[in-house]
N, C-alpha and C positions, 0 to 999 in steps of 0.2 A: 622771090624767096629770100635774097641776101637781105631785104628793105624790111621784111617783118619778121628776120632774127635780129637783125640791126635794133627795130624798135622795143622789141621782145626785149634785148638784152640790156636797152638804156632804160628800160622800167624797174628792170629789176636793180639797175646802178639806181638809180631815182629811190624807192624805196629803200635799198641797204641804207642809203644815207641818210635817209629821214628817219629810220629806225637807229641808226646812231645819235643823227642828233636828238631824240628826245627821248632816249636812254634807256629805247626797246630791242628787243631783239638778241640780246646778251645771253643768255642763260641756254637757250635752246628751240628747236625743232618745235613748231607745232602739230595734234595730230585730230582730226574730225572725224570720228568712227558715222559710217553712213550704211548699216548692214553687216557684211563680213570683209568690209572696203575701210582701210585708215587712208586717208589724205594725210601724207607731211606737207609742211610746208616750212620755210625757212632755213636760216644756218643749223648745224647739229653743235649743239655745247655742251659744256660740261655737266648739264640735267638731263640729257639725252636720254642716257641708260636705265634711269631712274622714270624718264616718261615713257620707255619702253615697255619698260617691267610693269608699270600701271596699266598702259595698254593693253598686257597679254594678261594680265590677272581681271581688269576691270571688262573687258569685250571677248573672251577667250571663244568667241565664234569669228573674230575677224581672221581672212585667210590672207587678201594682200595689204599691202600694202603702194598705195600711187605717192607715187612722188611727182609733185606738180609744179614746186620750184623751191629747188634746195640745193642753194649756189656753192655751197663748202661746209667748211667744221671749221669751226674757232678752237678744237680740241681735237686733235687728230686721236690723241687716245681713247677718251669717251665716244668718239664715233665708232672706234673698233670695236669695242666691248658694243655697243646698241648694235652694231650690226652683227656681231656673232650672237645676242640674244635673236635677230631676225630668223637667223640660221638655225639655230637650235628648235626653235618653234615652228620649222617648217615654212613658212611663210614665202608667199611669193613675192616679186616688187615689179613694177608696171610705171612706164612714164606714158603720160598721154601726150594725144599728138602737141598741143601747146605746150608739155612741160620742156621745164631747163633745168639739169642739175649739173652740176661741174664739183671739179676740186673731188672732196669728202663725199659728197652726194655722189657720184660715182660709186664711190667704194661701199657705200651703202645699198645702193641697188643694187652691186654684183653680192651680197648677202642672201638674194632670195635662192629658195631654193627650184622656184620657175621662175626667169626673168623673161620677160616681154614690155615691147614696146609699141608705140604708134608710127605712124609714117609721120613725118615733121619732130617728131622728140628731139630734142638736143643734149649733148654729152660733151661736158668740155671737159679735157686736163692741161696738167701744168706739172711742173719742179713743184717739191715741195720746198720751203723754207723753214728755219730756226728761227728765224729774225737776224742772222748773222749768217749762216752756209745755204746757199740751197744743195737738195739731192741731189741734182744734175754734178754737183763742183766737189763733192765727195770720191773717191778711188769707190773701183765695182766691189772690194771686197774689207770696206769698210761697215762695223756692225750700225751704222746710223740710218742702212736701208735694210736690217732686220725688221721692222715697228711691220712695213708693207711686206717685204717679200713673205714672211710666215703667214701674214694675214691672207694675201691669195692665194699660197700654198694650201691654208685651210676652206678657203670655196673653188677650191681647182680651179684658180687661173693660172693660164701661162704664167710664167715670172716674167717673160719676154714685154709682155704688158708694161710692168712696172717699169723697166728700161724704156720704153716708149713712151710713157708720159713723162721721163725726166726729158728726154729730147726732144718732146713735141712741142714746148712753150717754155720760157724760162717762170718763175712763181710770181709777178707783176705781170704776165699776162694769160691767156688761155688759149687754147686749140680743140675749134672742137669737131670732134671724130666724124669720117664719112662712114656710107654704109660698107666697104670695102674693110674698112677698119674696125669695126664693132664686128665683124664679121671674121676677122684676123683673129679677132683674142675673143671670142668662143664668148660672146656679152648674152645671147640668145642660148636658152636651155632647151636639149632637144625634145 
């Protein structure tokens, strides 16, 4: 198991970087409508909300949404807005047993309004960072973990959550969640 999230996770390092160096990957999230099924795939940016809203105008039969490997957000704001457009459209979100999403992709799945997942799925977090603080190195009752707490305030999640991914990894690395854990902060709709 550890040897083929080990490999799983150095493809998807392998690809971010080859998508940096040849100057893809920047803008946003891709999405594959296959039926009433969108595949994302990739980081979420700052076109996110905007290929959201295309999505649900141009295939308004699609119901989930699979996330198959969307390793963060290069825009932690446009991820919020795409994902309360997920939420508002009702929309479910679904990692399959191969996906990995961490960071943002997280916070994008817990938008459905039925989340489910596969046996093997992976879920990583971390601190977030500015470029200069991370969350974790902020006081509890500083407004710079407002962005998060409202946002799972608005899909019912624990806030307890949030405090746990600043703790679980500092923002240069990640942690990613057993079933014990996804199971702690309510990641499963009943």
């Amino acid at each position: 198991m550890f040897h083929t999230a080990a490999k799983r996770l150095a493809s998807l390092i392998i690809v971010g970087l080859i998508l940096v160096a040849c100057g893809g990957g920047g803008e946003g999230a891709e999405f594959v409508v296959d039926g009433d099924i969108a595949t994302m795939t990739g980081d979420i940016g700052p076109s996110t909300p905007d290929d959201v809203r295309a999505l649900l105008e141009d295939h308004p039969n699609v119901s989930t949404i699979v996330l198959a490997d969307v390793p963060g957000s290069i825009d932690d704001e446009a991820n919020l807005e795409a994902s309360r457009l997920v939420r508002s459209a009702g929309l479910a979100t679904h990692v399959p047993s191969d996906g990995v999403i961490a960071s943002g992709g997280v916070d994008f799945f817990l938008s459905g309004v039925v989340r489910t997942w596969d046996a093997g799925a992976m879920f990583g977090v971390h601190s977030w960072t500015d470029g200069e603080t991370e969350g974790a190195d902020l006081p509890d009752d500083d407004e710079g973990h407002d962005l998060f707490l409202d946002y799972y305030d608005e899909m019912n999640i624990d806030p307890d959550f949030y405090w746990f991914t600043l703790d679980a990894a500092p923002a240069a690395d990640i942690h990613y969640m057993t079933d014990d854990e996804l199971d702690r902060y309510g990641f499963a709709t009943p």
